[in-house]
C-alpha positions in Angstrom: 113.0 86.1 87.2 111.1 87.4 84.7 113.2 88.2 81.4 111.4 92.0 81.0 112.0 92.8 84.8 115.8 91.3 84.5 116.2 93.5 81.6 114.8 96.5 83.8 117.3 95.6 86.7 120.0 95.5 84.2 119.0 98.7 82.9 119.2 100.5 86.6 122.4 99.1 86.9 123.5 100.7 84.3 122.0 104.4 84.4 123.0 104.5 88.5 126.4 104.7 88.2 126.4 107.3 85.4 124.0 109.0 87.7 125.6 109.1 90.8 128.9 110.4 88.8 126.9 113.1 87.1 125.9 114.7 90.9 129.6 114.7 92.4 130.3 117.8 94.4 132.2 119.5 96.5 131.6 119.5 100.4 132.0 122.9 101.5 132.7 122.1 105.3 135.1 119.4 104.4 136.2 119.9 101.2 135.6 116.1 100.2 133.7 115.2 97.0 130.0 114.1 98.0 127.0 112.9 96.1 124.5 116.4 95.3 122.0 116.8 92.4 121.5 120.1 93.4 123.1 123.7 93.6 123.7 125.9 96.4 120.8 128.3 94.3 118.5 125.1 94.6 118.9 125.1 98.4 118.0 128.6 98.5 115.2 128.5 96.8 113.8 125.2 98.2 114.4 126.5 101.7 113.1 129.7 100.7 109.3 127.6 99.9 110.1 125.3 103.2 109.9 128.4 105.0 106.8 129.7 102.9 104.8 126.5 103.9 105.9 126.5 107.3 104.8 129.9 107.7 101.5 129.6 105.8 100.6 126.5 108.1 101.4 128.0 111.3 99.7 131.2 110.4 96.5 128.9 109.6 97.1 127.5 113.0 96.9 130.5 114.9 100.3 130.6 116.0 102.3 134.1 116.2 105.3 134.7 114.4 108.1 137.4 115.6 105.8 138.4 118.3 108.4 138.9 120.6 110.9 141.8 118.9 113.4 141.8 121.8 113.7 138.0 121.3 114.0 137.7 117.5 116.7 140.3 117.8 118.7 138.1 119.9 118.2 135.0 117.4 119.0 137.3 114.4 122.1 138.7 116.3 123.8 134.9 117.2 123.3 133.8 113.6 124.7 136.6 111.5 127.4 136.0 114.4 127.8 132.2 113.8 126.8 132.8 109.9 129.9 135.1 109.4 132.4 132.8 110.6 130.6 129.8 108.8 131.7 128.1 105.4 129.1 129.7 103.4 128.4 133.1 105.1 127.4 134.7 102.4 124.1 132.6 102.0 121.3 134.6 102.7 120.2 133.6 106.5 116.8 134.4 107.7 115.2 133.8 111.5 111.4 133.3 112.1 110.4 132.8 115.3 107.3 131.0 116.5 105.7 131.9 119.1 104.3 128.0 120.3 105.1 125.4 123.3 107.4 123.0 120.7 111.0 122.6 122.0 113.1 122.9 119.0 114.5 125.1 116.5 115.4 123.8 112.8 117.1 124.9 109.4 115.5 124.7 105.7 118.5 124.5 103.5 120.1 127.7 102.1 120.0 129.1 105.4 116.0 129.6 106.5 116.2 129.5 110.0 112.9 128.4 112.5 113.0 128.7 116.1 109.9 127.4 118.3 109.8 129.3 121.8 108.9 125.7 123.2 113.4 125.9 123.0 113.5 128.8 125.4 110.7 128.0 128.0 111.4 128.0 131.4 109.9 124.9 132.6 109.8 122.9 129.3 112.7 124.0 127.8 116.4 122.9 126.4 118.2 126.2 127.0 118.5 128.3 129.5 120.9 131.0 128.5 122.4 132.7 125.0 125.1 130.6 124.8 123.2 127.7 124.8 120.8 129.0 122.1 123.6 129.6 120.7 124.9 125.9 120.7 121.3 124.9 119.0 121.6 128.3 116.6 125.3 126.6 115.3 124.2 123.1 114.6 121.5 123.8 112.2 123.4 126.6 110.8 125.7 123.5 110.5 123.1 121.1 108.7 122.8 124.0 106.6 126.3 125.0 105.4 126.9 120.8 105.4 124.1 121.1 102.5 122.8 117.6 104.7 119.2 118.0 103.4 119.7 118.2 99.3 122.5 115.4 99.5 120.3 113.3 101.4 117.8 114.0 98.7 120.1 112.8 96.1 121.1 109.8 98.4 117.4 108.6 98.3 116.6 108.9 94.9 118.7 106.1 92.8 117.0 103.8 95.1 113.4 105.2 95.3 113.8 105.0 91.1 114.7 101.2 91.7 112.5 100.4 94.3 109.5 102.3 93.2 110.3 101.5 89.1 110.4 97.7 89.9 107.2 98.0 92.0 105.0 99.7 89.1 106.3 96.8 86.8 105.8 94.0 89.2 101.9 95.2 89.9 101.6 96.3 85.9 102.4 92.4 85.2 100.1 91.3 88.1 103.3 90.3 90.2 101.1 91.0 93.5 104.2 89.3 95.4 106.6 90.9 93.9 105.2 94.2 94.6 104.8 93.4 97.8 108.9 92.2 98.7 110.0 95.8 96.5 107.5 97.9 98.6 108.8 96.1 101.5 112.0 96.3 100.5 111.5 100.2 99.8 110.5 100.4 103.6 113.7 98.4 105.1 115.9 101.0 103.6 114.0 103.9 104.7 113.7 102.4 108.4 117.2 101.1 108.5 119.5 102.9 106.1 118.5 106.2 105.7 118.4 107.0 109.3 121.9 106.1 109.1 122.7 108.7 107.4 120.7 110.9 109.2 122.9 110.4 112.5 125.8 110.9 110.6 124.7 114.1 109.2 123.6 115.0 113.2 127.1 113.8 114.7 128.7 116.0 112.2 126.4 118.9 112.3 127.1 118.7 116.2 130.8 118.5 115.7 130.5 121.9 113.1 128.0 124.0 115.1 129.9 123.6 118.2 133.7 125.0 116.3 131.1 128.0 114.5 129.6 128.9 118.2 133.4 128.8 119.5 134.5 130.6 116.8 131.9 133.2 117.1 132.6 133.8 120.6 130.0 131.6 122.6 130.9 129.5 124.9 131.2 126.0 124.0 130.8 124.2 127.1 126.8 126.1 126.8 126.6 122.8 124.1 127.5 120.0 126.5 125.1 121.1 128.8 122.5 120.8 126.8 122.7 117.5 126.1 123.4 116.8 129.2 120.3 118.7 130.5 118.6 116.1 127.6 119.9 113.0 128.7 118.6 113.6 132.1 115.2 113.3 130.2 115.9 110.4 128.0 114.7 106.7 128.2 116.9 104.2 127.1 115.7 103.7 123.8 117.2 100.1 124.0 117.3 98.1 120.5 115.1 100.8 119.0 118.3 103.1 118.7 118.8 101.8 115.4 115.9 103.4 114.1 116.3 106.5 115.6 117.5 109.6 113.3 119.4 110.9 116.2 122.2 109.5 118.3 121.3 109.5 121.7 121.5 112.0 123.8 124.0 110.5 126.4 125.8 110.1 122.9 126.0 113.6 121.7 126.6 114.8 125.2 130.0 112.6 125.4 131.4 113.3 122.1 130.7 116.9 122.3 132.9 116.9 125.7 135.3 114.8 123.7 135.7 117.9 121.2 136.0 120.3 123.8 139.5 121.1 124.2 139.5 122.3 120.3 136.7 124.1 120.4 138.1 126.0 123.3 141.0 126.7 121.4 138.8 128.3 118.5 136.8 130.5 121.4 140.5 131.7 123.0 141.8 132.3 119.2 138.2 134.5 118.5 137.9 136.5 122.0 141.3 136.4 122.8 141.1 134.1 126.5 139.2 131.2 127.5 135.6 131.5 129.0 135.1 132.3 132.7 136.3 129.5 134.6 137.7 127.1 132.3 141.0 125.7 133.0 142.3 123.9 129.3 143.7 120.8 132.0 141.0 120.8 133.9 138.0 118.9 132.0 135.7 116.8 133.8 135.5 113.1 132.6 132.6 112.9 130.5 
């Protein structure tokens, strides 16, 4: 190895702890200390200009936003619901609605809120009822409130300043190999260990969203069917689940029925009985 680029390595290995030390935090779902360069004002702000471009491209696009009043109500109404009984309800939540065939809704940290009418459709569609908008509603409102975006962010960076550093060195010294394993090896942990994180932050964000919707009064059995409604859908993705930033849907379906006996306990605590037709001994295997 090359003395200059040993002395870089060295160097990294020496700032990256003091770094990752410098962004402890506390998780406000779990209380446990995480890894987050950023403040709760930076996810504002950040999602605040997520929004902004979203907005600005879809506008360019052609595509209608809050074009249907009666529907963005709704959407407004179940997330200052689920917002209020959330660990960070006093972030300031907003819903835009667009009006296009995409089935999915998201979350821009700090508590931007995007919902694609694709979700709701009637043919195409993953929900069929409020509760189950809902269910979606709760779990990004969970990868918001979880912060999962901005300490992902601070996740990536140590090793994008390795990676990256050692690659602008290697091709500055006409190290054309060199380069080439560091961009490779830049690639590897993007396919392999990032995602990793990614359905960890998903398993928990389900986990979350389903307690807020139960604690905000929706039914959470409106989750499970969802996913169940989505594995229905889903080819086996085989070996190429590894790569995959979600767990399975056959996954999420299971451990959501897994978690449903305390979630029913949060809905009975917040409305006072249990939904229509549950019996708390009477779950179906999963």
């Amino acid at each position: 190895m090359h003395p200059n680029l040993r002395r870089f390595l060295l160097l990294m290995a020496t700032l990256l702890p003091l770094f990752t030390a410098a962004c402890a935090s506390i998780d406000p779902v779990t209380g446990r200390q995480v890894q987050n360069m950023y403040l709760i004002e930076d996810d504002v702000q950040m999602g605040r200009q997520v929004m902004a471009d979203t907005v600005k491209t879809m506008r360019e696009g052609g595509v209608p936003l809050n074009a249907n009043r009666t529907r963005v109500k709704q959407v407004e109404t179940i997330v200052k619901r689920i917002a209020a009984v959330s660990h960070l309800p006093e972030l300031p939540y907003e819903v835009t609605v667009f009006e296009t065939n995409i089935v999915n809704a998201a979350a821009a940290p700090g508590g931007q809120i995007m919902v694609f009418s694709g979700l709701y459709d009637a043919k195409k569609g993953l929900v069929a009822d409020e509760d189950e908008l809902a269910a979606v509603l709760a779990h990004e409102i969970a990868h918001v409130t979880c912060r999962h975006t901005t300490e992902e962010m601070t996740r990536q960076l140590p090793m994008q300043i390795l990676l990256i550093g050692g690659a602008i060195y290697a091709e500055a010294k006409g190290n054309d190999d060199l380069a080439l394993a560091l961009g490779a090896g830049f690639l590897v942990y993007q396919g392999l260990i990032l995602p990793k994180y990614s359905r960890t932050d998903e398993a928990e964000a389900d986990a979350v969203g389903l307690l807020y919707m139960a604690k905000a009064g929706y039914d959470p059995r409106a989750a499970v069917r969802i996913w169940e409604r989505a594995a229905e859908r889903e080819n086996d993705p085989g070996l190429f689940a590894m790569f995959s930033s979600h767990p399975s849907n056959k996954a999420r379906r299971k451990a959501l029925h897994d978690m449903l006996p305390k979630a029913m306990e949060e809905y009975r605590k917040a409305t006072g009985r249990y939904p229509d037709g549950y019996q708390p001994t009477a779950l179906a295997p999963p």
